[in-house]
N, C-alpha and C positions, 0 to 999 in steps of 0.2 A: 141742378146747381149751375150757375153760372160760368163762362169761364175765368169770368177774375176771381168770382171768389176761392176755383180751384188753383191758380193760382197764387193765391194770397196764403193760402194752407198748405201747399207744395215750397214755399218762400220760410214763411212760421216753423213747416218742420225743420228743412236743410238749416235753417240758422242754432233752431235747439242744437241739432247732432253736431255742428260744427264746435258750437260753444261745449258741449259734453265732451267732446273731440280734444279741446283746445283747455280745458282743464285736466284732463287725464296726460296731456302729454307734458303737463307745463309740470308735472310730479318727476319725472325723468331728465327734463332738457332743460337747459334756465334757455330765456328768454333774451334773444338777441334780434339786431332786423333780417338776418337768413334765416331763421328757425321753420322747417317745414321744405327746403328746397331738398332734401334728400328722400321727402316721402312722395314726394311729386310723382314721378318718375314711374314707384310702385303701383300708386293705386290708378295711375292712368294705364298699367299692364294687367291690374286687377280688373280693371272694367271692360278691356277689351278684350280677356278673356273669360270671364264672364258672359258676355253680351252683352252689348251698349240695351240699355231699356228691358234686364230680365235682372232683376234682384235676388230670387234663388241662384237664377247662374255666378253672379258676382259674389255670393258670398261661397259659393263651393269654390269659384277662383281664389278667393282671398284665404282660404283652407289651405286649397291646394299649394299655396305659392309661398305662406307659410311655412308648409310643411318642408316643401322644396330646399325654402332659403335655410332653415333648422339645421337640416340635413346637409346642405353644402357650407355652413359655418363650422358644423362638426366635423366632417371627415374633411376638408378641403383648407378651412382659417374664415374668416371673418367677411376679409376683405374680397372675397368672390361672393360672396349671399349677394350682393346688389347686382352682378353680373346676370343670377340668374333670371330675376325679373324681367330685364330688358334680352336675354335670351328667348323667355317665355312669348315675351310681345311680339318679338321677332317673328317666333315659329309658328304661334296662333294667327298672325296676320297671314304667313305665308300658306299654311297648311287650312284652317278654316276661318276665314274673317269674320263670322256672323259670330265667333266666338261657342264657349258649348253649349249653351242654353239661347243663343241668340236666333233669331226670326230669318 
């Protein structure tokens, strides 16, 4: 295969999942022009610790960070779950950059 047509198919997907993305969330959030500046944040600490370019890795990260924030809105309050994420990013940058499934 080509490489446009790879990515033109790499383009086709990300557009589906954002659209499948962007109606699942619009169930929860109404629709204003910030909408999305608080998930930023997460999933750019989900993919780094993940591994930039390992999909298994990122989706154990996005498990794990999950599970993490669950846990620190329940014993802790609400308003620290966001802390953890950028805690996470912190300490994955610092301790293993390639992330845990990363190259």
């Amino acid at each position: 295969a080509s490489p446009t047509s790879i990515k033109r198919i790499a383009f086709g997907i990300s557009i589906a999942t954002t659209s499948v993305a962007g109606a699942l969330l619009i169930i929860i959030q109404p629709v204003e022009p910030s909408v999305g500046r608080e998930y930023i944040g997460r999933v750019f600490a989900i993919c780094v610790l993940g591994g930039l370019g390992s999909l298994p890795g990122t989706v154990i990260g996005a498990m794990l960070l999950g599970i993490l924030e669950s846990f620190t809105a329940t014993f802790y309050g609400p308003s620290w779950a966001p802390a953890v994420s950028f805690g996470v990013l912190l300490l994955t940058l610092a301790f293993r950059p390639a992330g845990l499934l990363g190259r």
